[in-house]
C-alpha positions as CSV (number, residue, x, y, z in Angstrom):
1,X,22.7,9.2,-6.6
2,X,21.4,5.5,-7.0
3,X,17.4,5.0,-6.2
4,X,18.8,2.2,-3.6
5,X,20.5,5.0,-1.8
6,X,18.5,7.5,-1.9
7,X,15.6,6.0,-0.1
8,X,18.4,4.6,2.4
9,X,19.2,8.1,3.0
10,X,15.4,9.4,3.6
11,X,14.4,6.7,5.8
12,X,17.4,7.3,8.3
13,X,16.1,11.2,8.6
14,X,19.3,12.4,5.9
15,X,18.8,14.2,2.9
16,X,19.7,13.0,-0.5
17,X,20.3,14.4,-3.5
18,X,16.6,14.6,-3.7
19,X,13.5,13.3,-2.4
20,X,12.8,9.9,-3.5
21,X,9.9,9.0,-5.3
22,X,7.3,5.9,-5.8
23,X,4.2,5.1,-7.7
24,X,3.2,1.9,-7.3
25,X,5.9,0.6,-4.7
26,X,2.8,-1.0,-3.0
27,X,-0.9,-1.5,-3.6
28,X,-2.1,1.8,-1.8
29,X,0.5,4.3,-3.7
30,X,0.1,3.1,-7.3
31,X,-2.5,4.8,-10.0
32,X,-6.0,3.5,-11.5
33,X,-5.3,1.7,-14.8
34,X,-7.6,3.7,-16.9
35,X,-5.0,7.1,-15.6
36,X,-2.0,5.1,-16.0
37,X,-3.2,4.5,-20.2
38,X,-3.8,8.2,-20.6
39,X,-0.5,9.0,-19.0
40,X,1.5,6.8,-21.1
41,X,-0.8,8.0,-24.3
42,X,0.1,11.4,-23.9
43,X,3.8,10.5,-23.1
44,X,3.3,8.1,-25.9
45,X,5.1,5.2,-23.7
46,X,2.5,2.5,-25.4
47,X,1.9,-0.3,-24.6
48,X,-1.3,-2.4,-23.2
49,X,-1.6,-1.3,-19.7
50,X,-1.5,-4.8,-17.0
51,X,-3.2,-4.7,-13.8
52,X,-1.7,-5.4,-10.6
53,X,-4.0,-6.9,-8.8
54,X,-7.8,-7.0,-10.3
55,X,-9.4,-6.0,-6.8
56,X,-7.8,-2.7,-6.8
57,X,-8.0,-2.3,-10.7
58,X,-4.2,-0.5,-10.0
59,X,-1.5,-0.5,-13.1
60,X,1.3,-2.1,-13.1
61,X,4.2,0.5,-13.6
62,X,6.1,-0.8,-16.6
63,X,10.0,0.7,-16.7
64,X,9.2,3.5,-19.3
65,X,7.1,5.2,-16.8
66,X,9.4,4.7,-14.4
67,X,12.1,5.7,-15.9
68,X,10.3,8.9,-17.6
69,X,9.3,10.1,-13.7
70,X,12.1,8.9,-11.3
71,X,10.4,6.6,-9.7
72,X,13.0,5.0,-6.5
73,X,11.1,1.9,-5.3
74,X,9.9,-1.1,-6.6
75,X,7.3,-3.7,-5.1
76,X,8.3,-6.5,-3.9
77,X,4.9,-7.9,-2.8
78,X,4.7,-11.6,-2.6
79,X,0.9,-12.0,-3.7
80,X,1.9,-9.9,-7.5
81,X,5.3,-12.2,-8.2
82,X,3.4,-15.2,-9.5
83,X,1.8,-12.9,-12.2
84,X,4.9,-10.7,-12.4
85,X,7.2,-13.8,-13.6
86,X,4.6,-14.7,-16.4
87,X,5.7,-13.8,-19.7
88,X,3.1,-10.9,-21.4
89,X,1.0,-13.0,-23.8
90,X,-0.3,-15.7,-20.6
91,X,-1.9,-12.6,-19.4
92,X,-5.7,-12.1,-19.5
93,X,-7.1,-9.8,-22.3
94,X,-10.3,-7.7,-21.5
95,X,-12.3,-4.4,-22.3
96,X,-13.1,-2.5,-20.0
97,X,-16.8,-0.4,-19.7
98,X,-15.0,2.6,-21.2
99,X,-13.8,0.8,-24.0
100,X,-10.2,0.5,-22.8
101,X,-8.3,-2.6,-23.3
102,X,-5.9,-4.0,-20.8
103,X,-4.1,-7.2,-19.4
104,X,-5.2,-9.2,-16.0
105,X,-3.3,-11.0,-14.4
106,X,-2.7,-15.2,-15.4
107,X,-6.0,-16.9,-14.2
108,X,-8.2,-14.2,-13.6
109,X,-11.5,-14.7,-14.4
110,X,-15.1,-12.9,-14.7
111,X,-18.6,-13.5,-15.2
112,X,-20.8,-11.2,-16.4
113,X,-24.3,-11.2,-15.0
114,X,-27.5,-10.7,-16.6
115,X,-27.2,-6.8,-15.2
116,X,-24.1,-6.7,-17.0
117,X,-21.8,-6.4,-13.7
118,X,-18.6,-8.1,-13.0
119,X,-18.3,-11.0,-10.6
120,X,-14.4,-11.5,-9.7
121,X,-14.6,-15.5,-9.7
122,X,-11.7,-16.9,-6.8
123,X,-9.6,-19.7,-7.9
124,X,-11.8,-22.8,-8.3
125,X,-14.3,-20.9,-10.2
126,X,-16.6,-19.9,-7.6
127,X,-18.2,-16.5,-7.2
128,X,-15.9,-14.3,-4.6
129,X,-17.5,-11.4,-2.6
130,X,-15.9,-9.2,-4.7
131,X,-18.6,-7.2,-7.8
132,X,-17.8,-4.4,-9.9
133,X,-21.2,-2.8,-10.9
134,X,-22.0,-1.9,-14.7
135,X,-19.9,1.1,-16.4
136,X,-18.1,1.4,-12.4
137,X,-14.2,1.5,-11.8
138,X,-13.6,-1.2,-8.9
139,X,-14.7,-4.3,-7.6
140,X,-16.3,-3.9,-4.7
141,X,-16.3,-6.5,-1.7
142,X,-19.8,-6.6,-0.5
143,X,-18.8,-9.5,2.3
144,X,-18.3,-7.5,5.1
145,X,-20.4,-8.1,8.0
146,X,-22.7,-10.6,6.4
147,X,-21.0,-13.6,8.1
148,X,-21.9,-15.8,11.0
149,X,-20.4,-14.0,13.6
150,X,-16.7,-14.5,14.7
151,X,-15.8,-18.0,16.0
152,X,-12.2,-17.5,16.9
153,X,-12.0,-21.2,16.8
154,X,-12.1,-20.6,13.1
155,X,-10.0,-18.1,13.0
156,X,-6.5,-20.0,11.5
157,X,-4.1,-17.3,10.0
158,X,-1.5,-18.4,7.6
159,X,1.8,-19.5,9.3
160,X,3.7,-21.2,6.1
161,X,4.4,-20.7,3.2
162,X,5.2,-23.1,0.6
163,X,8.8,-24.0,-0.7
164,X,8.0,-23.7,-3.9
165,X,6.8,-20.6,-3.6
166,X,10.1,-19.2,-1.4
167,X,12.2,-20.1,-4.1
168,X,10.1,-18.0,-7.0
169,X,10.2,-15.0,-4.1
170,X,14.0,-15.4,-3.8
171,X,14.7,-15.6,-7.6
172,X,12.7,-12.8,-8.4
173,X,13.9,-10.5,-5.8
174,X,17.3,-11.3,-6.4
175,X,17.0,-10.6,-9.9
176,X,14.8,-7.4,-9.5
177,X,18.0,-6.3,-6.6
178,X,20.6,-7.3,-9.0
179,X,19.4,-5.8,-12.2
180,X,18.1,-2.5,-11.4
181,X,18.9,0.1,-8.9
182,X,15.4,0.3,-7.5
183,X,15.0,0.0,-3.3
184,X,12.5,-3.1,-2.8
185,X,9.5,-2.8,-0.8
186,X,8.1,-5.9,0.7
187,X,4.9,-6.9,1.3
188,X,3.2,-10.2,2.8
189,X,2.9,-11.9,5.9
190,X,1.2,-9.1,8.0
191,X,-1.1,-8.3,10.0
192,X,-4.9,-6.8,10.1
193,X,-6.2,-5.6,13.6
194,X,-9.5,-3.7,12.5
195,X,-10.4,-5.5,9.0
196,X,-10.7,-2.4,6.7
197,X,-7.6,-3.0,4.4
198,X,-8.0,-5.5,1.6
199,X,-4.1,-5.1,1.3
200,X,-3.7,-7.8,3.7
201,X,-4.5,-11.3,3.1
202,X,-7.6,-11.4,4.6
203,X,-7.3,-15.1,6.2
204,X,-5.0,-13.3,8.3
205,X,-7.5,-10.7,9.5
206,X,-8.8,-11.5,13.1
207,X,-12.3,-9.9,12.1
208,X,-13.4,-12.6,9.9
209,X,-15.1,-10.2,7.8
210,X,-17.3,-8.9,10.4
211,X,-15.8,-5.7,11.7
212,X,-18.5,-4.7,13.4
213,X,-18.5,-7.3,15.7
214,X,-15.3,-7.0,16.2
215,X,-15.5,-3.5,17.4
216,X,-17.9,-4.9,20.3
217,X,-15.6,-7.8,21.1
218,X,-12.8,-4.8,21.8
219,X,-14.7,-3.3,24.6
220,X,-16.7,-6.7,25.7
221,X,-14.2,-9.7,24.9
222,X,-10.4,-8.3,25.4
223,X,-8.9,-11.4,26.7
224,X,-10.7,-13.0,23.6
225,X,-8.9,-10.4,21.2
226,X,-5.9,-10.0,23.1
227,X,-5.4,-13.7,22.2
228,X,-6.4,-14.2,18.6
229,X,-4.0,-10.7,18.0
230,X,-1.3,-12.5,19.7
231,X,-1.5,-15.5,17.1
232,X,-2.1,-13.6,14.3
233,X,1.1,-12.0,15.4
234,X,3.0,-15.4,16.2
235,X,1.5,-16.4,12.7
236,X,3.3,-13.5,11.0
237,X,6.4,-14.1,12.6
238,X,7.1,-17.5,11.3
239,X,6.1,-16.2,7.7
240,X,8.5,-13.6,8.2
241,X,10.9,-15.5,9.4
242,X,10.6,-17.6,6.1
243,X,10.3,-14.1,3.8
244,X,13.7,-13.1,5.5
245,X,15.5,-15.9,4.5
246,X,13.9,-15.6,0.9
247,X,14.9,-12.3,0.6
248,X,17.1,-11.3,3.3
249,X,18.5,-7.4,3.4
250,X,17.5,-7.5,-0.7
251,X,14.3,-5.6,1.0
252,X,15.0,-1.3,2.6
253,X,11.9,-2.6,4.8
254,X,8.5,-4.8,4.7
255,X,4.7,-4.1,5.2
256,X,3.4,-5.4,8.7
257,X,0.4,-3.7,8.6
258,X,-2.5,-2.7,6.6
259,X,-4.9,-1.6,9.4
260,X,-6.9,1.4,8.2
261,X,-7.5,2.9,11.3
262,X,-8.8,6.5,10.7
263,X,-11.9,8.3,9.1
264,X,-11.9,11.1,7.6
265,X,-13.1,13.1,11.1
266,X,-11.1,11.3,13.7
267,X,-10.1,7.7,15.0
268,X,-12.7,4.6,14.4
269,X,-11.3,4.0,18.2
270,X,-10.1,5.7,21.3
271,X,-6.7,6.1,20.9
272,X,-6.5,4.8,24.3
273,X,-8.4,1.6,23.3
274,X,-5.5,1.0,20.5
275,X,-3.0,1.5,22.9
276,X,-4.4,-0.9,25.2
277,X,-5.7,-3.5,23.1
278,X,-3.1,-3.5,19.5
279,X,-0.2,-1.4,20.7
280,X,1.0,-4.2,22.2
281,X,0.9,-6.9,19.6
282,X,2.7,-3.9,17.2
283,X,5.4,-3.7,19.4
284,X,6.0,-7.5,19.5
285,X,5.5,-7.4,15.7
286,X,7.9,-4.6,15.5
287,X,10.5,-5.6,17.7
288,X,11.0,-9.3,16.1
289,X,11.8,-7.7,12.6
290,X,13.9,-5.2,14.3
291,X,15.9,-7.7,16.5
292,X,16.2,-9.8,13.7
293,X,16.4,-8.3,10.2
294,X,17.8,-5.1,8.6
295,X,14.0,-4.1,7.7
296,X,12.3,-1.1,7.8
297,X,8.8,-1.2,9.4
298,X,6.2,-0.3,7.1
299,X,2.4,0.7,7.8
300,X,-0.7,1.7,5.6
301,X,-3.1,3.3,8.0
302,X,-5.9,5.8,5.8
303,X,-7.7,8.9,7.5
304,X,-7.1,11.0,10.2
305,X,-4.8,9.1,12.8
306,X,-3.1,12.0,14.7
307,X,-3.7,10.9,17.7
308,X,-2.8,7.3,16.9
309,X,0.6,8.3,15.1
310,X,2.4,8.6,18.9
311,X,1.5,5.2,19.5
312,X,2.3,4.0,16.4
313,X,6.2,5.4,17.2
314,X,6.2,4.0,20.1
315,X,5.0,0.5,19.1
316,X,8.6,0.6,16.5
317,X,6.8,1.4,13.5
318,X,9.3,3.6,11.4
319,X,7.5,4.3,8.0
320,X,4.0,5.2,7.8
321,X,1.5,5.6,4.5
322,X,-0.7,7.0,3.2
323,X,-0.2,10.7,5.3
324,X,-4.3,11.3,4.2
325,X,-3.5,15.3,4.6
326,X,-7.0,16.2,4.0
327,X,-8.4,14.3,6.9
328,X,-9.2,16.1,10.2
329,X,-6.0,17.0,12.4
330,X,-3.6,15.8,9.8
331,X,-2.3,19.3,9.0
332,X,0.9,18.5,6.9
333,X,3.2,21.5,9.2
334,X,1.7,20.4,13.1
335,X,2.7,16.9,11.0
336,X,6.7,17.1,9.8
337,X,6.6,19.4,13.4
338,X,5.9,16.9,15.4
339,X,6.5,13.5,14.5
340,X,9.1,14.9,11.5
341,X,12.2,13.2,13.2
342,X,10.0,10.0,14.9
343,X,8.6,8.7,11.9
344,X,9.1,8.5,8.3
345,X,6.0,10.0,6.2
346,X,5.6,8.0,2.9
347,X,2.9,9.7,0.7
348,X,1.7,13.5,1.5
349,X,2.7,14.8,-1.3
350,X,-0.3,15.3,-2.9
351,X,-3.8,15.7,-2.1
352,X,-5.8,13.3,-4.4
353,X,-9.4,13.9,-2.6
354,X,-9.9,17.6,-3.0
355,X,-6.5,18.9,-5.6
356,X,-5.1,16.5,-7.8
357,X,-8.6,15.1,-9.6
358,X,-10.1,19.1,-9.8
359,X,-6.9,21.6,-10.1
360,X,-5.4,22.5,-12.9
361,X,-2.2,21.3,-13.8
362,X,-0.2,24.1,-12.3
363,X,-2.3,24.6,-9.2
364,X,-1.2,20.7,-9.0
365,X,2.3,22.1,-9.3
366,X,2.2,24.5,-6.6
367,X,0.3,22.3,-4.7
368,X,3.4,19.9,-5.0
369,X,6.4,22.8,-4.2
370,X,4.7,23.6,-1.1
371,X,4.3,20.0,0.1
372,X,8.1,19.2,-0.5
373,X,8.9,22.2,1.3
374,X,7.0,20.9,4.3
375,X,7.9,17.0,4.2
376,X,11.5,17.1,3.0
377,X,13.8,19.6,5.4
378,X,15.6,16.9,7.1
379,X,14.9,13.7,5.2
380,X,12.1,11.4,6.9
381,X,9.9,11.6,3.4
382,X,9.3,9.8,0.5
383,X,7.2,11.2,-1.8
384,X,3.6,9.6,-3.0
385,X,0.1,11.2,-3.5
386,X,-2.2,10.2,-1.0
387,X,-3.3,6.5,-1.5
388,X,-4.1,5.5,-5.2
389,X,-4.0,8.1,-7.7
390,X,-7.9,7.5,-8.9
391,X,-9.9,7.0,-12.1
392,X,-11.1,10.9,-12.0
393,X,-7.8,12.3,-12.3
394,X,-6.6,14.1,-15.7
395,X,-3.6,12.5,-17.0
396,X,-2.3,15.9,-17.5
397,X,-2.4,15.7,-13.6
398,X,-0.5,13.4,-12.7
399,X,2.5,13.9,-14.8
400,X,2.3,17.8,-13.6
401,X,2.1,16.3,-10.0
402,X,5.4,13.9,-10.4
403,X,7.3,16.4,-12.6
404,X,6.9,18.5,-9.7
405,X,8.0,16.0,-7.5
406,X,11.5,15.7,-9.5
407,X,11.9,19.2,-9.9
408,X,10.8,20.2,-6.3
409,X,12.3,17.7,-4.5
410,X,16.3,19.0,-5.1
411,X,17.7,19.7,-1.8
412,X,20.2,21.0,-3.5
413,X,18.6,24.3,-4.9
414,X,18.8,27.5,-4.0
């Protein structure tokens, strides 16, 4: 069975020939670069290792990896296809702290300070917020809550975007659909409601950068929220709208959403807040893309969420990511039990905070087999570790963790 159809299959609740699988289909299921070398060193795929976006400090997966693991999806995200339709040798060289050499992105630059730490510099050459400290891993963005306070008279989400960059998203997706078998995940144009996720383009996050405020302005200020949601929703819309006719039904379903909305005890709000105050700018969200496109709706939401997964269905959200299994009251069995046939769980498959960095390879293994045979009676799963596979994590790992996967993941054994 075709990749294409096999995640067709798992997101309508049917099983396939097996459970599909993806690494790096979008910024939060993908693997640290520095992993991603030692995987394809021991595999001895080669190659300098590119990074997908410098932020994150993610690999891109090159076709030999995915090809080695069965990987089903591929990104389609529209802020990587600039870089992504660059030939090789524009890319930036660098070292890393550890010595590692690798490829940014085309234009990326860095300035070193006199520490030695890395400032990520934004386009015109300024210092951004974002700062990877000496001999660390990512950069970190040290902007939030040292604004001004949230004028929503400032706030201005994007509502365009520009022709010439539709036409590069409809060439490259109609090349990536028409040469490969992959199913295309699409990413862009969303929405941010509580302004933890750096997935989404943060001009389009109604916090500002100061979620802490924000939180106030929930309980204090709801006709205030209520109405800078409601364009940050109307915003979306007409860049979907656009993306749609870019890309049309290339795309199994698109990203609305990157609205971390859990810790790893509980909620960061009363469910019943969320339902009153974002459920419904979801649902209006949700119901344009599903009134007018073939799309999938796709959400990122970290931590424990249990009680917000409900509201989450009933908003019209059909896939959600990451599944963080190790945070409180996301048991894996009360999961697929309850919400198995509602909603389809992308990622679970693998416990990155307390297994896949510490086990050994065949703990990982078993670790794996006994996920799959929770998520994938029934369809409803694709499989992904839990958010980004980290810097930490053995190479030997990771390939144990997505052999598994393929071998696991038959329905068709005994």
């Amino acid at each position: 069975m075709k990749p294409r159809e096999r995640v067709e299959r798992a997101i309508n609740f049917q099983e396939a020939d097996r459970v599909p699988i993806d690494l790096g289909g979008l910024k939060a299921s993908g693997i640290a670069v520095e992993t991603y070398r030692g995987v394809t060193w021991q595999l001895h795929l080669g190659g300098m290792p590119r990074v997908s976006d410098a932020r994150f400090m993610i690999a891109l997966v090159e076709e030999p990896v995915l090809q080695r693991f069965g990987v089903d999806v591929a990104p389609l995200d529209i802020s990587m296809i600039p870089a992504q339709m660059t030939p090789q040798d524009r890319w930036v060289p660098r070292r890393l702290f550890s010595g590692t050499e690798l490829l940014f992105p085309p234009g990326t630059r860095i300035q070193e300070d006199a520490e030695g730490n890395w400032i990520l510099l934004a386009e015109d050459g300024a210092p951004s917020s974002f700062r990877m400290p000496k001999d660390g891993y990512y950069f970190d963005d040290i902007s939030f809550n040292r604004g001004e306070g949230i004028d929503p008279a400032k706030f201005r989400p994007v509502d365009d975007i520009p022709e010439v960059a539709l036409r590069q998203i409809e060439d490259y997706s109609s090349q990536l659909y028409d040469d490969t078998d992959y199913a295309l995940l699409g990413w862009g144009g969303g929405v941010c409601f509580l302004g933890l996720s750096l997935i989404t383009d943060r001009r389009s996050n109604v916090t500002l950068g100061m979620p802490d405020e924000w939180m106030m302005m929930l309980l204090t200020e709801q006709d205030t929220c209520h109405e800078m949601m409601n364009r940050s929703v109307e915003a979306s819309i007409k860049c979907l709208k656009l993306l749609h006719q870019a890309v049309g039904d290339r795309c199994f379903a698109w990203g609305i959403a990157s609205d971390d909305s859990g810790t790893q005890r509980g909620e960061f709000i009363k469910p019943s807040l969320w339902a009153e105050m974002m459920k419904p700018h979801y649902r209006k969200l949700c119901d344009w893309i599903h009134m007018n496109t073939r799309w999938k709706t796709f959400l990122h939401s970290c931590g424990s969420i249990y009680h917000l997964i409900p509201h989450f269905i009933e908003a019209g959200v059909d896939i959600l990511n990451p599944v963080q299994t190790s945070a409180a009251n996301m048991d894996p069995v009360r999961l697929k039990k309850e919400f198995g046939r509602k909603i389809v769980f992308w990622g679970g498959g693998c416990d990155t905070q307390t297994v896949l960095g510490g086990a050994t390879p065949e703990e990982v293994r078993e670790h794996v087999r006994e996920r799959l045979s929770i998520f994938a009676p029934g369809g409803g799963f694709v499989f992904n570790q839990v958010h980004n596979i980290q810097c930490n994590v053995p190479p030997e790992n990771v390939i144990a963790m997505l052999d598994a996967a393929l071998e696991f993941g038959a329905y068709t054994q005994g």
